[in-house]
Every structure is written in structure tokens, then in C-alpha cells.
MITI-956554 format. One line per 5 residues: their letters; for each residue x, y, z of C-alpha. Coordinates in nm, 4 decimals. Example, Ala and Ser with C-alpha at 12.3 -4.5 7.8 and 13.67 -1.06 7.14 Angstrom:
2
AS> 1.2300,-0.4500,0.7800; 1.3670,-0.1060,0.7140
END
This chain:
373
XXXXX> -2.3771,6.9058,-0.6626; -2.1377,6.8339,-0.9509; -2.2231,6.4380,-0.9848; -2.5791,6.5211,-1.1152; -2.4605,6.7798,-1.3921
XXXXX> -2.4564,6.5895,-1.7203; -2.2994,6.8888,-1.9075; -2.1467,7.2133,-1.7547; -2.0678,7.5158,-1.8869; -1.7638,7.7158,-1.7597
XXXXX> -1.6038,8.0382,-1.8033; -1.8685,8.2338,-1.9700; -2.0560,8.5240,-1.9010; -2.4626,8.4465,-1.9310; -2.6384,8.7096,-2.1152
XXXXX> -3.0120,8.6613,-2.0247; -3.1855,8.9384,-2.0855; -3.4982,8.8860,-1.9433; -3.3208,8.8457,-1.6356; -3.1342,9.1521,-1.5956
XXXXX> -2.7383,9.2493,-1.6994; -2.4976,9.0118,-1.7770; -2.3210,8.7938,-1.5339; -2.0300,8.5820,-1.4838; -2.1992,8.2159,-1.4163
XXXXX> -2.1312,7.9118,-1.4428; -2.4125,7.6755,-1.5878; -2.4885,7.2903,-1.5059; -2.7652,7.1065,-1.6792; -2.8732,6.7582,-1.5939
XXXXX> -3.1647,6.5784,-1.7211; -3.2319,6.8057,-2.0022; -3.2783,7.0819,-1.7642; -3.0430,7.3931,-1.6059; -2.9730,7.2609,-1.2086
XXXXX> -2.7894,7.5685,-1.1479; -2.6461,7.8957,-1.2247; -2.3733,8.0474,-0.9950; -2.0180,8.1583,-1.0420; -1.7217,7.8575,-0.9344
XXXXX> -1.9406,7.5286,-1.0042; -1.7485,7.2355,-0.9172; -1.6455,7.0708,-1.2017; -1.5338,6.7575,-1.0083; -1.7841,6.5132,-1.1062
XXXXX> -1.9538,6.6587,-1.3874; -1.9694,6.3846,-1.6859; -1.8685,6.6933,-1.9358; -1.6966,7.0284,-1.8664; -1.6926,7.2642,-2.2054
XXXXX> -1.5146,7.5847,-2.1513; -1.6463,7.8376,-2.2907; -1.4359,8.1459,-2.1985; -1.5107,8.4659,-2.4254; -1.8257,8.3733,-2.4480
XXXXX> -2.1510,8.4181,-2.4454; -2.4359,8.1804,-2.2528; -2.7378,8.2540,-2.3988; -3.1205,8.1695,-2.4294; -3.1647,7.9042,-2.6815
XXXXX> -3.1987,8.1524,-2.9610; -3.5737,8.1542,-3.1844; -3.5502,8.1933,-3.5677; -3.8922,8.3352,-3.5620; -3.9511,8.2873,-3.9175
XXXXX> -3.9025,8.0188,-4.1674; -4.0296,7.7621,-4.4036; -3.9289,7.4079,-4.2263; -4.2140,7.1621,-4.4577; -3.9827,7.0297,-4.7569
XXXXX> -4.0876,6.8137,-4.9642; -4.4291,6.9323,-4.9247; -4.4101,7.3278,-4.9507; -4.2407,7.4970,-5.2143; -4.0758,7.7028,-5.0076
XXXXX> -4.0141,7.4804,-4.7458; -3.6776,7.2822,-4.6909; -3.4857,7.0829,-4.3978; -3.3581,7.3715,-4.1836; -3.3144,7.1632,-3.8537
XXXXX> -2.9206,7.1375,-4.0121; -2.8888,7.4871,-4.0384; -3.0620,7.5230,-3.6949; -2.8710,7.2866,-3.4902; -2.5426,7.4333,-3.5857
XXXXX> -2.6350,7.8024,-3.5671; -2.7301,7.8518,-3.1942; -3.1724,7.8258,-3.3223; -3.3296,7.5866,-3.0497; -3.6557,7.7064,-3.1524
XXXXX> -3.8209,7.8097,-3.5439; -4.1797,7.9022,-3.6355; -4.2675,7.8271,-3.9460; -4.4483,8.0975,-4.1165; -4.7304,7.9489,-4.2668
XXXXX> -4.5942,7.6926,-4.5005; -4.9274,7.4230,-4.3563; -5.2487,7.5395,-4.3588; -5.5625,7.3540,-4.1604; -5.5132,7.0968,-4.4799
XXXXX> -5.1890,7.0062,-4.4486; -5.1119,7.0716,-4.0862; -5.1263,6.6954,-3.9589; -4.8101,6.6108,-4.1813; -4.6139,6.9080,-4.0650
XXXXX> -4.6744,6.7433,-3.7163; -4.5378,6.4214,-3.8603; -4.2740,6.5232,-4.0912; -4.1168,6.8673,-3.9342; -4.2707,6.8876,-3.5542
XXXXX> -4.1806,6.5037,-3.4653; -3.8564,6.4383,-3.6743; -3.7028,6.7743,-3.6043; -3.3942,6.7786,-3.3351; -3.4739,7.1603,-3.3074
XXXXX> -3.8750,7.2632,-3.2232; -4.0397,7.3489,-3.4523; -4.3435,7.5536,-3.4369; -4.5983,7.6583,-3.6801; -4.7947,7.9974,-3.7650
XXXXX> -5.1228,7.8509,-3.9602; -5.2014,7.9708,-4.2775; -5.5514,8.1343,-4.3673; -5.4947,7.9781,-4.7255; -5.6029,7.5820,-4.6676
XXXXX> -5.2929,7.3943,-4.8079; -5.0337,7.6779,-4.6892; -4.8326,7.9746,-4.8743; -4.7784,7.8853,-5.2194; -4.6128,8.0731,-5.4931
XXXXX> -4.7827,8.0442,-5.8749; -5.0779,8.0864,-5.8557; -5.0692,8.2372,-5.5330; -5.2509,8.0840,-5.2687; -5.5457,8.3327,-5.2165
XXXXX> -5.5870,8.5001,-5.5672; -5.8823,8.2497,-5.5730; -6.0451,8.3436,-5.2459; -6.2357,7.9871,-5.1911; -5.8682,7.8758,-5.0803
XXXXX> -5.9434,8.0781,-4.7257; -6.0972,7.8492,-4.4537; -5.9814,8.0944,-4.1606; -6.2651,7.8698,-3.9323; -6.0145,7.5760,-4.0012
XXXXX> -5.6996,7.7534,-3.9317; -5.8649,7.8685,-3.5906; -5.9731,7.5691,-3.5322; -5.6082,7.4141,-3.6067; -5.4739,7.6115,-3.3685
XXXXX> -5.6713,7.5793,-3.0583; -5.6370,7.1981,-3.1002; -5.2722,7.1796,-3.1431; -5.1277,7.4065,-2.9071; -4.8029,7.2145,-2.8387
XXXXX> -4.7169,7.3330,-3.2204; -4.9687,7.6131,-3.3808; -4.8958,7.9473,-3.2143; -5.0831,8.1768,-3.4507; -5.2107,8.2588,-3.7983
XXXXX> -5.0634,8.3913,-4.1631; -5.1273,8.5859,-4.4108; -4.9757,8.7607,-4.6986; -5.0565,9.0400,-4.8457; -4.8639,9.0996,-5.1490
XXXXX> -5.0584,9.1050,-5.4960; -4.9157,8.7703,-5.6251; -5.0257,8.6076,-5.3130; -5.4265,8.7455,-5.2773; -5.4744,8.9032,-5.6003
XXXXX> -5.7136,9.1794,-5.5507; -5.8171,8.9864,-5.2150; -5.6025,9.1998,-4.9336; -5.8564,9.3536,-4.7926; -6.0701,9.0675,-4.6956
XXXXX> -5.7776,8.8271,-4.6964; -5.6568,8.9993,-4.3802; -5.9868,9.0764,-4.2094; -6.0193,8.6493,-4.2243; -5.7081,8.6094,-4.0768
XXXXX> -5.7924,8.8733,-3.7742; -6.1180,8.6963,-3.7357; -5.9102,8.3583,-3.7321; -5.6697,8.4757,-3.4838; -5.9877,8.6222,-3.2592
XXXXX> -6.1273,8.2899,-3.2941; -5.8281,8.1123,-3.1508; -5.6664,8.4058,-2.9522; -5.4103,8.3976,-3.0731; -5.1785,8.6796,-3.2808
XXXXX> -5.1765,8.7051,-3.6384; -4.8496,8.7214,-3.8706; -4.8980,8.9423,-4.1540; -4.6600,8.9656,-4.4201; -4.6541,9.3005,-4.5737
XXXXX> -4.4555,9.4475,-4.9043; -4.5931,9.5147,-5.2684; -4.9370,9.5053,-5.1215; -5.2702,9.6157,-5.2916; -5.4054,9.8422,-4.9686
XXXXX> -5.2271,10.0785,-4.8472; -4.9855,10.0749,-4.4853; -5.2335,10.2868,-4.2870; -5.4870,10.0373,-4.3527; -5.2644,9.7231,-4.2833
XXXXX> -5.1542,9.8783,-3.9499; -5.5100,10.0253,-3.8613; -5.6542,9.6554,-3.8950; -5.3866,9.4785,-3.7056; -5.4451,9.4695,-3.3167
XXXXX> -5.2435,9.4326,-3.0266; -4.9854,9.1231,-3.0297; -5.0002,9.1020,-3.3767; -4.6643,9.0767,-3.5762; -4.5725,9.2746,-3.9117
XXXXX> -4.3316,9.0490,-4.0873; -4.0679,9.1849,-4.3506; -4.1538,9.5240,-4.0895; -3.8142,9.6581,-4.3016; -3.9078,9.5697,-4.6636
XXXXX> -3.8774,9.8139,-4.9479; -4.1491,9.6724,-5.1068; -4.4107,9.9481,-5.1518; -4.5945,10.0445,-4.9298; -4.3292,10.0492,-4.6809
XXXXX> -4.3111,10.1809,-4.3535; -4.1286,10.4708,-4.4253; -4.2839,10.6998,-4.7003; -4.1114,10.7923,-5.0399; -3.9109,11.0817,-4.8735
XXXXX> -3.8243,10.8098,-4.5688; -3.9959,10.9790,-4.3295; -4.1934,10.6998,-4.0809; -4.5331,10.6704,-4.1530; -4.7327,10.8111,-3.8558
XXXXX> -4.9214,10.5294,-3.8554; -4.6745,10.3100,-3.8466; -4.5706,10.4356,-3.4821; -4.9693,10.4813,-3.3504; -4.9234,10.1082,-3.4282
XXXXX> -4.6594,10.0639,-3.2482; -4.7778,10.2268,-2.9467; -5.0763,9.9977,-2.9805; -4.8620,9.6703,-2.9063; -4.8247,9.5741,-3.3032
XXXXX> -4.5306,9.3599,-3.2806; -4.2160,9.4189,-3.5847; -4.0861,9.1409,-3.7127; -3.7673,9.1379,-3.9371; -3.7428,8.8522,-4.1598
XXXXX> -3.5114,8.9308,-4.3657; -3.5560,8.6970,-4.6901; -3.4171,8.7764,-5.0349; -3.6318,9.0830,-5.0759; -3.7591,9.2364,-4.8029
XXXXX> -3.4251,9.4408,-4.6040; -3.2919,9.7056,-4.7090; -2.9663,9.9023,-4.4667; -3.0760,10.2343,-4.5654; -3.4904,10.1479,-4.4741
XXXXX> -3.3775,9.9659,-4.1729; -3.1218,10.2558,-4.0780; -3.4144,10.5655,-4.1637; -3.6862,10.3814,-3.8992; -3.4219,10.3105,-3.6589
XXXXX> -3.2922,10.6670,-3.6373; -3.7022,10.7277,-3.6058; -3.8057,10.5032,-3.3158; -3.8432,10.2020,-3.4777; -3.6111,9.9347,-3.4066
XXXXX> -3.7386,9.5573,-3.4233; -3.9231,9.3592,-3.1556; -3.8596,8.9997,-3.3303; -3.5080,8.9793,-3.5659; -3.5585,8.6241,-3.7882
XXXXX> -3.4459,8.5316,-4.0823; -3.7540,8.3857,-4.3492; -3.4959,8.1283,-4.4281; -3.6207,7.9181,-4.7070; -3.5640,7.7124,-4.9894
XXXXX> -3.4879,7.9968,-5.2066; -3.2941,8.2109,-4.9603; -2.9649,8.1862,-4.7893; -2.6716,8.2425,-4.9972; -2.5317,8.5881,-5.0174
XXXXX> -2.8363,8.7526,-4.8700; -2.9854,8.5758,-4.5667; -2.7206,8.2904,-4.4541; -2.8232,8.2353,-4.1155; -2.9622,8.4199,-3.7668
XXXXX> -2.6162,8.4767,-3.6693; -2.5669,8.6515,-4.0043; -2.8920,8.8436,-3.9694; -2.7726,8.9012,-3.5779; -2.4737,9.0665,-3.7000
XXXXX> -2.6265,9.3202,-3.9396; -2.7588,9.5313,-3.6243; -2.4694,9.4754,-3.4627; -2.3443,9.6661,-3.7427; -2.6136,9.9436,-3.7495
XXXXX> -2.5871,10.0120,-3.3842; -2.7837,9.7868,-3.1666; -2.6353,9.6183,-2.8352; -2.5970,9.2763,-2.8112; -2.8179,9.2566,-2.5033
XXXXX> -3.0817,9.4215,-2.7290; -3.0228,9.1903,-3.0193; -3.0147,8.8729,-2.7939; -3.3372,8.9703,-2.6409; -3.5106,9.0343,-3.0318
XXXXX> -3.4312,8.6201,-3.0500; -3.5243,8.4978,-2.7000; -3.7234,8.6667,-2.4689; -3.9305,8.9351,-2.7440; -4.0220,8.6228,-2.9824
XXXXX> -4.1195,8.4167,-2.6739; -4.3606,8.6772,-2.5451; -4.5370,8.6875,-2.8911; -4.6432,8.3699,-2.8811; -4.6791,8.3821,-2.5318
XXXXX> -4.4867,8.1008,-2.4572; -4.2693,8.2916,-2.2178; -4.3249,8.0763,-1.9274; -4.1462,7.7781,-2.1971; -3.9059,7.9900,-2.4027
XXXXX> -3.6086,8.2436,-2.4223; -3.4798,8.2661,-2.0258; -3.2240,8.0954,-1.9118; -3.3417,7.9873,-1.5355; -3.2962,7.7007,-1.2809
XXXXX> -3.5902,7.4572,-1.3382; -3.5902,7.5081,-1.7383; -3.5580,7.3351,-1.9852; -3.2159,7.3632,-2.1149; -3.2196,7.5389,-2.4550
XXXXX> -2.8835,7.6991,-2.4773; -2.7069,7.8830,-2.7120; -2.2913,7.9984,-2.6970; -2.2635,8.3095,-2.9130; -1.9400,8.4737,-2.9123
XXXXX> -1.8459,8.8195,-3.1177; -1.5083,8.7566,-3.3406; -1.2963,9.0335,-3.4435; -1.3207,8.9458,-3.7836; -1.3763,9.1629,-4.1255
XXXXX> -1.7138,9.0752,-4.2737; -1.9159,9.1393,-4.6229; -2.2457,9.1836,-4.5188; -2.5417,9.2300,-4.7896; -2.8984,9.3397,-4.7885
XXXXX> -3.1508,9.2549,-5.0429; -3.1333,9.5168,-5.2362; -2.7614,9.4885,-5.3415; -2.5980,9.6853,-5.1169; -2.2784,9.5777,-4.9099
XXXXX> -2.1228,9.7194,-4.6451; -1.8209,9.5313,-4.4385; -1.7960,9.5643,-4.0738; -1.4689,9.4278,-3.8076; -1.7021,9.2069,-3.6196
XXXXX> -1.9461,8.9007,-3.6258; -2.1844,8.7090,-3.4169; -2.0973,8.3463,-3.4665; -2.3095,8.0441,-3.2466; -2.0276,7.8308,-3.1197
XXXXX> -2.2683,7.5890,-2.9502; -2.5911,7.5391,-2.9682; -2.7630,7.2642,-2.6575; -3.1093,7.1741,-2.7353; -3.3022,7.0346,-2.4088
XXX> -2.9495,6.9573,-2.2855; -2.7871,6.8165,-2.5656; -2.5144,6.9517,-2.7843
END
């Protein structure tokens, strides 16, 4: 069995949570694909054996949201680097190409990109954009086009964006977002909507949004948020919930806060999706990386099982691309990530200045993308 296993993976214990608890397993891949899972592999054989005892085997892990189109978004920049060395097999960019611009994000992110990248479609025709903001002038929308982009690219476009806040739309929320549900009706597929320092209120954010589709920033402290002045969960924040709306994280510069995050938590609202909204203008200090990001609810109480399965199996099934992405399984392909939790003192910071230092960290000590480290 060994001759055919062009890596192998020993000594860890595999952490898949869509397939039940954790297990002691070995893992061969061969051809860009896992060949097996079972404990005591032979190893005889096998062109490379990597030990990876006090570890973790993972799901290739999904950075759910970022801006991947530099050199053509302002907000976009090259984060295959950051990708490739952080355990991310998969991103979505979150909106940075609209129905415009989408052919060179193919080109220039999708096709040169070691890690896949993936693509929520903007509502706005040439993507997010920050002065003027790309919907204040409502001609921008073409949410026919953005449909249309993703039903005929659906190796790459798994849904549509929109933002909300004032310097994005203007005075335009309202109608902003009811294009974008119409867009992701026309395509079926779920919509991303950015919330935080919006010009209509929560209720009527949540109220519009249906089943499958994603808040983004779900933790800002960006008025409205989802917790009201006193921090008490809106209610309709959790009908919303209960609906199938889908939380998203995405942490960014601005939009987490510990004591917001802690507050809905302690409430009933932990996150579906954890991601990042790395971007040109985010990393240092606030963001860093997933495994950064990963560690902060490590630090406010979550599992690791749960926090694996917020970047594998959860942000699969949103896109529904569950049958592709975040399970580790005999037959797939082999998107693998080796997380392992260091006892290590750590400075963590939200993005609204506070700090708070924690004894452990989630670092990616491999990351094997269709079968290559």
C-alpha cells in the first residue's frame, strides 16, 4: 500500500470534524488525493514520511474572507504567501471583482494562485471600492450581471456582496441590499452582507436576509450592532439565526471587539464561519493571520473541534461546496492542514484597542494543498 503514497503523514491525531471525534490516524496521499486513513500505515515505501506527532491533521483550513485582487482592488493584495504558510488551502474573496472586473480575477488571482481562490461577486460593477464608495452613486449596481457572473463561473463565484456601511452606499442601503438578495435569488446562491455603521437599522438587515445568507463583521461594534447599547442580543438577531442566517467573523481592523464577541457568546451566539477580512490595509497588530484569529476563541472559550469546524466544514456548507471542501476523507482531494496548540504566552488584540494575553496559540505547522506541501 505504502509504494503509491507520495507523502504520509504520521503520528498525528486527525481532527475532522465533520466526521466525528478525533482519532489517532495515520494519513497517505498520492496523486494529489488522501489513499488512506488508518492507524500504523507502513511507511516502508512511501517517497516522504513527515512526522507530525503533537499534532493536529486537519481539513485544509478556509479563510472565508479576504481581498486576494492586488494590483487591481484597493484593498486587494497577494495573500496566496500568507495563505500557503498559514494552514488556508482555500480563500473567498469578498467582493473585491464585480461582473466588470471578474474575468481578470480569473486570470490574475483564480489561475496564478497556489492556494484556491474563490470569489463572492460584488453588486457594485467594478468591485468594493473605498472613496467614493462604490454604491453612493447607485447606477454602479448591475445585480443582473453579478447573477449572471455567478451562474457562469461556478468553478470560482460562490455568491454575492454587499456593504452596507454609509461610506460604501450613501443613503442607498435599503435598496442596495434588496439588489443583492434579488442577485443571489437569481443565481441561488447566498448573499454576503457586510454590516457595521449602516444607515438602516439591524432588525431590518436581518429581517431581509434569508436562509444561507452570511452576516460578515457578525461581531463589529460598528453601530448598529448585534447586541444593543446595554449589550443585550438583539432579538432579532437570534429569530435570524434560527432562520439559517449564517455569522461570519471577519475580523478586519474595525469590526471585533472581545467584550461584543464575549456578550453574544455568553447569549447564544457563537460564529458559524471564523475568517479573517485580511487585506491590504489589515494585518499587523490586529488581524495577522487565521491562526491568529483561530486563537482568539481559543482564548474566549471555544473548543478546538468547534473552531476547526468554523474553518472547514461550516464555510464549506455555505457555499455548498461540501461535497469539494473541509473533510478530510479517502477519495478527496488532499487539502491538508497541521495545526498544533503551543504553550506559549501571547498578546492578542482586538480592534478596538484592547489586549488581553493568553498561555496558548494555534500555529499551522504545515499546510498541503492538493497534496503538496
Amino acid at each position: 500500500m505504502s509504494d503509491a503514497f507520495d507523502l504520509l503523514l504520521v503520528n498525528g491525531t486527525v481532527l475532522n470534524p465533520a466526521a466525528g471525534p478525533r482519532q489517532e490516524l495515520d494519513v497517505g496521499i498520492a496523486g494529489g488525493r488522501i489513499t488512506a486513513m488508518q492507524a500504523g500505515l507502513p511507511r516502508d515505501g512511501a517517497k516522504r514520511v513527515l512526522d507530525v506527532q503533537d499534532c493536529f491533521v486537519t481539513p485544509g483550513l478556509i479563510d472565508f474572507h479576504v481581498h486576494s485582487y492586488g494590483g487591481v482592488n484597493p484593498y486587494g493584495f497577494d495573500a496566496d504567501p500568507i495563505c500557503c504558510a498559514t494552514g488556508v488551502t482555500t480563500a473567498a474573496d469578498a467582493g473585491s471583482a464585480g461582473p466588470v472586473n471578474f474575468p481578470g480575477f480569473r486570470r490574475l488571482v483564480y489561475e496564478r494562485s497556489r492556494t484556491r481562490m474563490l470569489s463572492f461577486v460584488a453588486v457594485a460593477q467594478h468591485g468594493v471600492l473605498n472613496v467614493p464608495g462604490e454604491l453612493e452613486n447607485i447606477g454602479f449596481a448591475d445585480p443582473e450581471g453579478a447573477a449572471r457572473t455567478v451562474r457562469e463561473n461556478p468553478d470560482i463565484a460562490v455568491g454575492i456582496k454587499i456593504r452596507l456601511h454609509v461610506t460604501s452606499v450613501g443613503e442607498n442601503g435599503r435598496e442596495a441590499l434588496g439588489m443583492a438578495v434579488r442577485a443571489g435569488d437569481a443565481c441561488d446562491a447566498p448573499v454576503m452582507v457586510h454590516v457595521g455603521n449602516t444607515g438602516i437599522s439591524m432588525e431590518e438587515i436581518v429581517e431581509t436576509m434569508r436562509p444561507g445568507d452570511v452576516m460578515t463583521h457578525c461581531y463589529t461594534p460598528k453601530q448598529p450592532a448585534i447586541v444593543d447599547p446595554s449589550g443585550r442580543l438583539r432579538p432579532a438577531v437570534l429569530e435570524a439565526r434560527e432562520r439559517g442566517v449564517i455569522f461570519d467573523v471577519a475580523h478586519a481592523n474595525g469590526h471585533f471587539d472581545f467584550d461584543l464577541v464575549s456578550r453574544a457568546m455568553d447569549q447564544g451566539l457563537r460564529p458559524d464561519i471564523i475568517s479573517t477580512d485580511l487585506h491590504s490595509r489589515s494585518g499587523a497588530g490586529h488581524v495577522v493571520d487565521l491562526p491568529t484569529t483561530l486563537t482568539k476563541f481559543l482564548m474566549l472559550g471555544l473548543d478546538l473541534d468547534e473552531i476547526v469546524a468554523d474553518c472547514t466544514v461550516n464555510a464549506a456548507r455555505a457555499i455548498g461546496w461540501e461535497d469539494r471542501l473541509g473533510v478530510l476523507e479517502v477519495g478527496r482531494e488532499a487539502d491538508v492542514a497541521v495545526l498544533a496548540v503551543v504553550d506559549e504566552e501571547t498578546t492578542l488584540e482586538d480592534s478596538v484597542g484592547q489586549r488581553r494575553t493568553t498561555g496558548q496559540r494555534i500555529v499551522a505547522r504545515h499546510t498541503i494543498r492538493a497534496g503538496l506541501l
